[in-house]
C-alpha positions as CSV (number, residue, x, y, z in Angstrom):
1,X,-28.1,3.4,-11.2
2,X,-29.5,5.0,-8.2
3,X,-32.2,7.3,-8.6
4,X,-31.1,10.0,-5.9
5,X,-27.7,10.4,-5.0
6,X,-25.8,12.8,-2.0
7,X,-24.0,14.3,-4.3
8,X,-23.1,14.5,-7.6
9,X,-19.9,15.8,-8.9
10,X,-21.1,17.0,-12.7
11,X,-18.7,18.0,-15.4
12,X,-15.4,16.4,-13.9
13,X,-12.7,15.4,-16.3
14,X,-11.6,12.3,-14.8
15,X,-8.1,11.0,-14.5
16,X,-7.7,7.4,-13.4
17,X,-4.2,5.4,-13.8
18,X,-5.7,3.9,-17.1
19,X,-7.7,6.5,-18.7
20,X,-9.3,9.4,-18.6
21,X,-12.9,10.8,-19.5
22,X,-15.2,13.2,-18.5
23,X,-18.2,12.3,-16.8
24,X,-21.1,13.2,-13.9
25,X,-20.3,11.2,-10.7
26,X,-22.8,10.4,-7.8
27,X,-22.3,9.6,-5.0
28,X,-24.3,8.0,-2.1
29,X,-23.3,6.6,1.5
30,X,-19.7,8.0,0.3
31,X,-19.2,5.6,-2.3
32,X,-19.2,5.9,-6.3
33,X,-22.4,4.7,-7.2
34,X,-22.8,6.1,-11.1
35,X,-20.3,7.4,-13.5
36,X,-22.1,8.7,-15.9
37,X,-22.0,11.1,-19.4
38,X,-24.9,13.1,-17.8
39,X,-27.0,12.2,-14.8
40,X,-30.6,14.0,-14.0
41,X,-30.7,17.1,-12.8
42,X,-32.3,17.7,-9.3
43,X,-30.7,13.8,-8.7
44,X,-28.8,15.2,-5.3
45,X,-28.8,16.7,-2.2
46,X,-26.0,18.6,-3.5
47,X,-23.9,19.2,-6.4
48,X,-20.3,20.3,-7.5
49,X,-19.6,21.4,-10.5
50,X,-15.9,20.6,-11.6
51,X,-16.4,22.8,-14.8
52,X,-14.0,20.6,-17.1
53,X,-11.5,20.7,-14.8
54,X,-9.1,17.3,-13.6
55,X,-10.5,15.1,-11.3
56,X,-8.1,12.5,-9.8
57,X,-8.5,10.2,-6.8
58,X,-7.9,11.3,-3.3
59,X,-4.1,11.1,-2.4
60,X,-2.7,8.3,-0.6
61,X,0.5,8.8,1.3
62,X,2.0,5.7,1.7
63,X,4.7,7.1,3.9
64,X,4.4,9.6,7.1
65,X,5.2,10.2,10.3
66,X,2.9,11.8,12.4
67,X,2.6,11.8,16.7
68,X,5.1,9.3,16.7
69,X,6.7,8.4,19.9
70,X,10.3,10.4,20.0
71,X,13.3,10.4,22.3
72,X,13.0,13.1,24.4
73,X,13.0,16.0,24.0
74,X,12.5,15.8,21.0
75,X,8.5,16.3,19.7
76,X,6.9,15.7,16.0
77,X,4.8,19.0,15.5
78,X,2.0,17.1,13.9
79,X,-0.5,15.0,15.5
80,X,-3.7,13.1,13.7
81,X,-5.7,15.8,13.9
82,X,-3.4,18.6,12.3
83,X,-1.4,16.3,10.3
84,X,-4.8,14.7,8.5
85,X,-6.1,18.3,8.2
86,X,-2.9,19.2,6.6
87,X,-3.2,16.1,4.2
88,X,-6.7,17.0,2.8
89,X,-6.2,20.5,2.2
90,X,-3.2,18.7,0.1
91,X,-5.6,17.0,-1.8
92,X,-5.1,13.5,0.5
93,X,-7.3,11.5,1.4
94,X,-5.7,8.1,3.3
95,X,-2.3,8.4,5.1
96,X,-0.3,6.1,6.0
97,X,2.2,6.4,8.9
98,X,4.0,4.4,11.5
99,X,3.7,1.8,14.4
100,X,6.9,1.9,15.8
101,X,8.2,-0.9,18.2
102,X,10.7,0.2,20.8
103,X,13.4,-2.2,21.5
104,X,12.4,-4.2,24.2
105,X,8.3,-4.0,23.7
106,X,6.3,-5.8,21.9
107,X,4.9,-4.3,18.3
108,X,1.5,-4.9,19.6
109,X,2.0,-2.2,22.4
110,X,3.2,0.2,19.4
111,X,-0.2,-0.6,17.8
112,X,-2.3,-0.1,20.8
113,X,-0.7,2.9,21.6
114,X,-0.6,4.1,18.1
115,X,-4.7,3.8,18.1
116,X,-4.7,5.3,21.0
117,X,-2.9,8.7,19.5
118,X,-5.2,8.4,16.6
119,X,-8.6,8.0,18.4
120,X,-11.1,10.8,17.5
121,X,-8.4,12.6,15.8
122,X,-8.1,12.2,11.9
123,X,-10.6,13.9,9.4
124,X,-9.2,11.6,6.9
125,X,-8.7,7.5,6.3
126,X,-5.7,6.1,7.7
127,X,-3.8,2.8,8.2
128,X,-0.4,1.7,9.9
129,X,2.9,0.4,8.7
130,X,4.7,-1.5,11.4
131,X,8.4,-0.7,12.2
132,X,10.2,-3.5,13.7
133,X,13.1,-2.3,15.7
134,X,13.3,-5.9,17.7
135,X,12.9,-8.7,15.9
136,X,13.0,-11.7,18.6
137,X,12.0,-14.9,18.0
138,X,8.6,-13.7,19.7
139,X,8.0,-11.0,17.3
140,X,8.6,-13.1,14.2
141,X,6.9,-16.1,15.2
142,X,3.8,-14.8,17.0
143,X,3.6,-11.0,16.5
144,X,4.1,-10.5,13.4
145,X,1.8,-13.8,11.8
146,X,-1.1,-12.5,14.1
147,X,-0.9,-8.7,13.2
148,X,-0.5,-9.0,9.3
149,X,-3.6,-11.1,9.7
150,X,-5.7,-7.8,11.3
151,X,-4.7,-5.9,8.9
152,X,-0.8,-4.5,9.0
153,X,0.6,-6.2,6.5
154,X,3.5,-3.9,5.4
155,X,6.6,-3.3,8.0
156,X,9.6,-1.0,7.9
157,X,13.5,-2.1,8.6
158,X,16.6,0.4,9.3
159,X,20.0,0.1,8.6
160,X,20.3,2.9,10.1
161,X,20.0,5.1,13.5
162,X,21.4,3.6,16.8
163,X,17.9,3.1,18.3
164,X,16.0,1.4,15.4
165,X,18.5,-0.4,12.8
166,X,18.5,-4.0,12.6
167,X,22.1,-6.5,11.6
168,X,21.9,-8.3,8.7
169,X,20.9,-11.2,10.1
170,X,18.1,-9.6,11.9
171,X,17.1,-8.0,8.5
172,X,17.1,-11.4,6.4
173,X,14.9,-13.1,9.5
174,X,12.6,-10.2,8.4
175,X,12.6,-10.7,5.3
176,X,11.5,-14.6,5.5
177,X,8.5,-13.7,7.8
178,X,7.7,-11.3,5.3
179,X,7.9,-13.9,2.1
180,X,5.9,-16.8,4.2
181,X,3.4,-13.9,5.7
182,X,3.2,-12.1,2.0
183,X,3.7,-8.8,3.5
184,X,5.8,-5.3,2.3
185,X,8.9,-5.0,3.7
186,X,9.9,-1.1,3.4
187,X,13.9,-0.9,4.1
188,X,15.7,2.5,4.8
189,X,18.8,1.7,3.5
190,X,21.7,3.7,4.5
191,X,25.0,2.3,5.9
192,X,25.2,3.1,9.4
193,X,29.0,2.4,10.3
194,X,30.0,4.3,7.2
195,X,27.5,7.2,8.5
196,X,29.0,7.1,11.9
197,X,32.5,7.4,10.6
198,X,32.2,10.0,8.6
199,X,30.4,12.0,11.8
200,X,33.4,11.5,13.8
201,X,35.7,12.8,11.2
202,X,33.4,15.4,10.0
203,X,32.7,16.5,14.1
204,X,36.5,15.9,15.4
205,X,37.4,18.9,12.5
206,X,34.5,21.1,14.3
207,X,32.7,20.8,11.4
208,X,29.1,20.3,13.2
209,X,26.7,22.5,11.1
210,X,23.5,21.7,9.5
211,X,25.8,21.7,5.7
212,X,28.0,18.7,7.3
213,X,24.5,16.8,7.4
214,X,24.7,15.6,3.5
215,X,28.3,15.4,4.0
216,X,28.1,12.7,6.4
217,X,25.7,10.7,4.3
218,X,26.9,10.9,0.8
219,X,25.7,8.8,-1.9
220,X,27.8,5.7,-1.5
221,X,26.1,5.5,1.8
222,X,23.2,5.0,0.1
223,X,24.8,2.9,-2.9
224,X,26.2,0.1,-0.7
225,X,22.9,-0.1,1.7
226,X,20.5,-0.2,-1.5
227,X,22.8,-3.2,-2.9
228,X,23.0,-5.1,0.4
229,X,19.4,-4.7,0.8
230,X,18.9,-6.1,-2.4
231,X,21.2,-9.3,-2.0
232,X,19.5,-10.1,0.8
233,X,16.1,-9.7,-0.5
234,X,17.6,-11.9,-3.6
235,X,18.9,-14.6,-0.9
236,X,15.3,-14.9,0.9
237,X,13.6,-14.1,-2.9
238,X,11.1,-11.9,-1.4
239,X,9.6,-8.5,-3.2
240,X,11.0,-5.6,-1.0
241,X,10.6,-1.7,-1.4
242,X,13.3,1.0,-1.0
243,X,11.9,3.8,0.6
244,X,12.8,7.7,-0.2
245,X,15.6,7.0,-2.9
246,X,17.5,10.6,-3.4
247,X,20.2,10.0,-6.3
248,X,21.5,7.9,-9.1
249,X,23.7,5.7,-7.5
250,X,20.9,4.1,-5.9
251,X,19.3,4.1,-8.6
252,X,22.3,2.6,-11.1
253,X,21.5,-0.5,-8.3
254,X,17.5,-0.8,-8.2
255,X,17.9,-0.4,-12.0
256,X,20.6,-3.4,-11.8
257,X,18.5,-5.2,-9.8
258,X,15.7,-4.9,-12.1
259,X,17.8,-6.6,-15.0
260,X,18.4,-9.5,-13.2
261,X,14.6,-10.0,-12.8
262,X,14.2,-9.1,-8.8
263,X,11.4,-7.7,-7.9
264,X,12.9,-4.7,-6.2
265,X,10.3,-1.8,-5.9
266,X,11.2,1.7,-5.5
267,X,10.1,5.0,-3.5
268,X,11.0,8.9,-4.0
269,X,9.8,11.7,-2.4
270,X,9.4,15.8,-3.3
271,X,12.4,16.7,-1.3
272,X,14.8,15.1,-4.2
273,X,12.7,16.5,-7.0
274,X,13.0,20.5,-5.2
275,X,15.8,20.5,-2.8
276,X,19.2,20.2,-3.2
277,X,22.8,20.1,-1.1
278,X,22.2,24.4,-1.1
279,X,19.5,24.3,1.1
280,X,21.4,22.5,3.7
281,X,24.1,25.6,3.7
282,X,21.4,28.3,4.2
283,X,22.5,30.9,6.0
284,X,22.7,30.4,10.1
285,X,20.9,27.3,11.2
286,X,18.2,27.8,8.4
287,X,20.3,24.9,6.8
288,X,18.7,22.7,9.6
289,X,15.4,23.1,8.1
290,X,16.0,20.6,5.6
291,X,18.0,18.0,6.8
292,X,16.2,14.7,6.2
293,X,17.7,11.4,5.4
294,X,18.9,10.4,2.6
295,X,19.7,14.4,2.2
296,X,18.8,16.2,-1.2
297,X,21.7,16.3,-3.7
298,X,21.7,18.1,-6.7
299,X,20.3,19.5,-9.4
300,X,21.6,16.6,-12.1
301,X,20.7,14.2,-9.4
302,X,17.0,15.3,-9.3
303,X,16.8,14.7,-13.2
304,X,18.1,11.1,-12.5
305,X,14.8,10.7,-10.1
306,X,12.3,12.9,-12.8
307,X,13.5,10.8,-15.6
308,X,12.9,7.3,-13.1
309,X,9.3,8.7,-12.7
310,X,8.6,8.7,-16.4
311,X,10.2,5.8,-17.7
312,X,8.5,3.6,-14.5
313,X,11.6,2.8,-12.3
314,X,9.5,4.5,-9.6
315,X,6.4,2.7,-7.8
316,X,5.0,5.5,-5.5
317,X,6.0,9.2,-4.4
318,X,5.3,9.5,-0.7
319,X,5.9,12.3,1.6
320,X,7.9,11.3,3.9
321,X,6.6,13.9,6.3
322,X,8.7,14.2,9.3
323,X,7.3,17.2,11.1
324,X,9.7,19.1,13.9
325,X,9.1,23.1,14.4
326,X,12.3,24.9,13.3
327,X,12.2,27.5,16.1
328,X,11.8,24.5,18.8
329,X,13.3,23.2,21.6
330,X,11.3,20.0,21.3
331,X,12.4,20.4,17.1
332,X,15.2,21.6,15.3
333,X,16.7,23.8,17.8
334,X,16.9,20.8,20.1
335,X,17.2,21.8,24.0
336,X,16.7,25.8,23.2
337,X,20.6,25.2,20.9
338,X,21.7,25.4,17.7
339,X,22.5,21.8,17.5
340,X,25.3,19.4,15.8
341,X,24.3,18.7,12.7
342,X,24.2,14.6,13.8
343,X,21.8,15.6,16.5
344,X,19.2,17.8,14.7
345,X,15.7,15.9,14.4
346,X,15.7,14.5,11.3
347,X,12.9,15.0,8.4
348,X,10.9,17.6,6.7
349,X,7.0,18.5,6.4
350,X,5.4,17.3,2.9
351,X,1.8,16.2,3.2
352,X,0.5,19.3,1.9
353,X,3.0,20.0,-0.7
354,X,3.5,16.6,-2.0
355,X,0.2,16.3,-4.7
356,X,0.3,20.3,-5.6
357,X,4.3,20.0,-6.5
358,X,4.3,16.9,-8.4
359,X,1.4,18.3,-10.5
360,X,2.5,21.3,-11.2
361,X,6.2,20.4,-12.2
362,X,5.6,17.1,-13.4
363,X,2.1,16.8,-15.0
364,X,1.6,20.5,-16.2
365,X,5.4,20.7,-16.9
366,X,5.1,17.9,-19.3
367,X,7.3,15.6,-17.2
368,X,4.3,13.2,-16.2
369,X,1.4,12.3,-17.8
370,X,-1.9,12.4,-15.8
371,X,-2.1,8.7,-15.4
372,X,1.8,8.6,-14.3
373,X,1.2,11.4,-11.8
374,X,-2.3,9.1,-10.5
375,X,-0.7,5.9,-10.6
376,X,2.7,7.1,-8.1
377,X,0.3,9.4,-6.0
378,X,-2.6,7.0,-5.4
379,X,-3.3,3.6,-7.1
380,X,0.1,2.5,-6.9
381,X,0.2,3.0,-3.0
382,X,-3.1,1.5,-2.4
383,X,-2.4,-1.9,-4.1
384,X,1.1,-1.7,-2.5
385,X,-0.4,-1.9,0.6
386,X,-3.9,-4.0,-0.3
387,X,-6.4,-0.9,-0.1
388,X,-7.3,-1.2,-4.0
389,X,-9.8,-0.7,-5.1
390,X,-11.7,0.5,-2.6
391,X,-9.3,3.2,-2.5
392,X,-6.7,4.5,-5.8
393,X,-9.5,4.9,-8.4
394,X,-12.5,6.6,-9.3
395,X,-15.2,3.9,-10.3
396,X,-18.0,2.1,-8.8
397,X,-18.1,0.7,-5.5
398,X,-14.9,2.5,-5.0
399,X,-14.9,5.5,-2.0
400,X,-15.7,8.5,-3.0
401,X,-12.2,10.1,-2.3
402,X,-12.0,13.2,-5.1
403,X,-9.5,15.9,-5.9
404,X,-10.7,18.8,-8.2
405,X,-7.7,20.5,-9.1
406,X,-7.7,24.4,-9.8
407,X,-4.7,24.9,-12.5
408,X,-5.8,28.3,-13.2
409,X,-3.1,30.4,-11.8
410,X,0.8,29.8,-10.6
411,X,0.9,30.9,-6.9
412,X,4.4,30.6,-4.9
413,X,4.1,28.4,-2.1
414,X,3.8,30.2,1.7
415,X,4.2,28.6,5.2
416,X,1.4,30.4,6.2
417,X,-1.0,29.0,3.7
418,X,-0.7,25.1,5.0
419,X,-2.5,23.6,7.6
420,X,0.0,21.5,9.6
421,X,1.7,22.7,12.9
422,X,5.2,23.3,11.6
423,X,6.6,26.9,11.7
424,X,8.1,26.6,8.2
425,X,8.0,24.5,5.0
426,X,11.2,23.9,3.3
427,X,9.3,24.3,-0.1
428,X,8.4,28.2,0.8
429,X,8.8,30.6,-2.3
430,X,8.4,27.9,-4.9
431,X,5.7,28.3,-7.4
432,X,3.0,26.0,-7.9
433,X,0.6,25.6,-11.0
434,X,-1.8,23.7,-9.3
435,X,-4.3,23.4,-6.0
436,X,-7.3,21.3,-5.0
437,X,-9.7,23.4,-5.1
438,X,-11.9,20.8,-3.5
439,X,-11.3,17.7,-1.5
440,X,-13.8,14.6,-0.8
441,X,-13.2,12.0,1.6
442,X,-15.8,9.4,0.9
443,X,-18.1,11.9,-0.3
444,X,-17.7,14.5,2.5
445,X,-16.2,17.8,1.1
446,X,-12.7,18.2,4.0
447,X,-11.6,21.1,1.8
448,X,-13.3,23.5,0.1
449,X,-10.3,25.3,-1.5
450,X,-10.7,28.1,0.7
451,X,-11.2,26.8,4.8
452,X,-10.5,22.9,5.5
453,X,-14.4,21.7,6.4
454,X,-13.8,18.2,7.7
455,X,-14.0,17.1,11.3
456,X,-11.8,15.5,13.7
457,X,-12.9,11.9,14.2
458,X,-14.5,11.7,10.6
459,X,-11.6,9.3,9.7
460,X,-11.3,5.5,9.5
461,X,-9.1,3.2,10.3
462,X,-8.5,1.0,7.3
463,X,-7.2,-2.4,7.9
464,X,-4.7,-3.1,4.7
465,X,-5.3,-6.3,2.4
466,X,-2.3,-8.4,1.3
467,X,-0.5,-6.3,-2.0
468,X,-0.8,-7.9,-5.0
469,X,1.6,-10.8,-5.2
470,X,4.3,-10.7,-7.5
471,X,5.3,-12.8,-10.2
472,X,7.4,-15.6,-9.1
473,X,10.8,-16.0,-10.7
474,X,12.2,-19.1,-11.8
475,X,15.1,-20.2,-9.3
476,X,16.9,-23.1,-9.3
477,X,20.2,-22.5,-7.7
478,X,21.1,-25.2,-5.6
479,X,21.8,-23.6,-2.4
480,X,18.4,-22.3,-2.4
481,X,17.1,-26.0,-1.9
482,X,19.9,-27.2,0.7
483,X,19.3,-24.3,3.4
484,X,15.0,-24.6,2.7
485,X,14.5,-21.3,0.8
């Protein structure tokens, strides 16, 4: 135990994934050094008193978007800078977004680049997730082996959007670099042809506003994607995750799936736990503020996801922040119009809202315990994606990433309270039990509960380990051995 630390965090009633306690922590070179029931006083440069109040790890969100390279003219409102000053005031502390591969580059051009866009910028810890959009024999042979080994060890796949989805084939080529590489495969699984139909009808009746988004994407969309995702993850007998589940039809399959012994991992987000079908009807083009993809459903579809994040059918709750300005031509009001509903920039703003709304309704509601709300917010991402335990957990050696939570007061939710670069949240009015009232990113207060005090620049780039390797099943279908699986 050190005998002078930078600063020590005294009275903090800890929350980890396992336990809980309360203890002093210290701090020095922004790691956790001591844990203790009291250390010395006059021990630190500084001190923060957390005055019995909960102290969980810094956020990680395992799943945003920010500066990412758009079709133009479209624009995400968020770049590094704001979106990882949005985060911490949040209570988050390491963000994960995207790398994405255009078709026809290379994925290591969407890495450089994506460096490039974060250079200097982020006041918090960051990694990348690859999105493979192209999967040539290049990419999966070459690419991919070499950059899992520097660190980017978890990849996205589409099934949907014209621009990014891959065939089948493509997908289960994936899926075997993935299993020989040991790396995440996220998949967004929606059914594209079945999307694109349902547009034409839906548009060919003049039925083009921001409503008709959920109506062209309705659950068995989702329901058929999730269980071809998950054959062909059986086939190749790889671990794969599915990424912002909405309702209980995908959920009747990852639960399925689950039975049979695959190792099938699942993600949710805020949007199906607050929004519903309504919002997409608000009136005028308002509606377009929260069209995302899946879309929300409804109100006995978000119990089906509350009750999947209590009984543990749920890995992680991510963000999925998709930032576009509502009054926009570069955002929602694409090109200065009121747009088609099948041409309105899809996804929502969360990194701010994400940690506050899942505390307040689910762990001061009585939905989640403490260690359920940690475990899907923070350690559960960072072994996902190999950053535990340097990052998930409050104990020693680990950073010294810190939320102090203020549950002393219900507040409603305001746009103009955040700190990201969107002109609306679709979460505005809703009332929240609980704030950070202080942030620490490896032992640097970024938020102070009243002004965001980190700095541009201040933020690492985090090269991801392998996540932990799953149990392997016992297979012994004969197939398997005559095609080399």
């Amino acid at each position: 135990m050190s005998d002078r630390y930078d600063l020590i965090v005294r009275n903090a009633r800890v929350a980890t994934a396992a336990d809980t306690f309360d203890a002093d922590l210290g701090i020095t070179g922004g790691k956790i050094v001591a844990i203790a029931q009291r250390l010395p006083a006059g021990s630190a440069d500084r001190e923060i008193d957390a005055a019995g109040r909960w102290v969980t790890p810094g956020g990680v969100d395992a799943h945003c978007h920010l500066d990412q390279p758009m079709v133009e003219p479209m624009r995400m409102a968020d770049d590094f800078e704001t979106g990882s000053r949005s985060a911490a005031c949040g209570g988050t502390t390491t963000v994960i977004p995207f790398a994405a591969q255009v078709k026809g580059h290379s994925l290591r051009e969407a890495v450089d680049d994506y460096h490039r866009r974060a250079e200097g910028k982020a006041s918090i810890d960051y990694a990348f997730h690859l999105i493979v959009s192209d999967p040539t024999p290049d990419v999966i042979a070459r690419e991919l082996p070499a950059l899992v080994g520097e660190g980017y060890t978890s990849f996205k796949i589409y099934m949907t959007y014209d621009d990014l989805k891959l065939d089948d084939g493509e997908i289960l080529a994936c899926l075997e670099a993935a299993r020989g590489l040991g790396a995440m495969t996220m998949i967004h699984a929606e059914n594209a042809d079945a999307i694109a139909y349902l547009t034409k009808r839906l548009t060919e009746q003049g039925k083009t506003a921001p409503r008709f988004h959920g109506m062209s994407r309705p659950m068995p969309v989702e329901r058929e994607a999730t269980h071809r995702a998950i054959t062909l993850s059986e086939l190749v007998d790889v671990p794969i995750l599915i990424v912002h589940v909405s309702g209980a039809e995908a959920v009747e399959q990852i639960r399925w799936a689950r039975g049979k012994g695959l190792n099938i991992l699942a993600e949710t987000c805020p949007q199906y736990l607050f929004l519903t079908q309504e919002h997409l009807g608000l009136d005028g083009f308002h509606g377009a503020k929260c069209v995302c993809s899946p879309p929300p459903r409804d109100a006995r579809n978000q119990q089906v996801i509350w009750d999947g994040l209590a009984d543990g059918l749920f890995t992680i709750v991510s963000s999925d922040h998709a930032p576009f300005r509502y009054d926009d031509p570069q955002g929602k009001k694409l090109g200065g119009e009121e747009p088609s509903f099948e041409y309105i920039p899809n996804g929502i703003p969360g990194l701010e809202t994400r940690l506050p709304l899942l505390f307040s309704e689910g762990v001061l509601a009585g939905r989640l315990t403490i260690q359920q709300f940690v475990a899907l917010t923070s350690t559960n991402p960072a072994k996902l994606y190999g950053l535990y335990p340097r990052k998930g957990t409050i104990a020693i050696g680990a950073d010294a990433d810190l939320v102090i939570w203020d549950t002393s007061k219900r507040q409603p939710i305001r746009n103009e309270m955040l700190h990201h670069e969107v002109d609306y949240t679709p979460y505005e009015g809703i009332e929240v039990g609980a704030w950070p009232a202080t942030t620490v990113c490896r032992g640097k207060v970024v938020w102070d509960g009243v002004s965001f005090t980190g700095r541009a620049g201040d933020g690492q780039f985090l090269a991801c380990g392998l996540p932990e390797p799953a149990k392997p099943r016992v297979r012994n279908e004969s197939w398997r051995e005559w095609v080399g699986l």
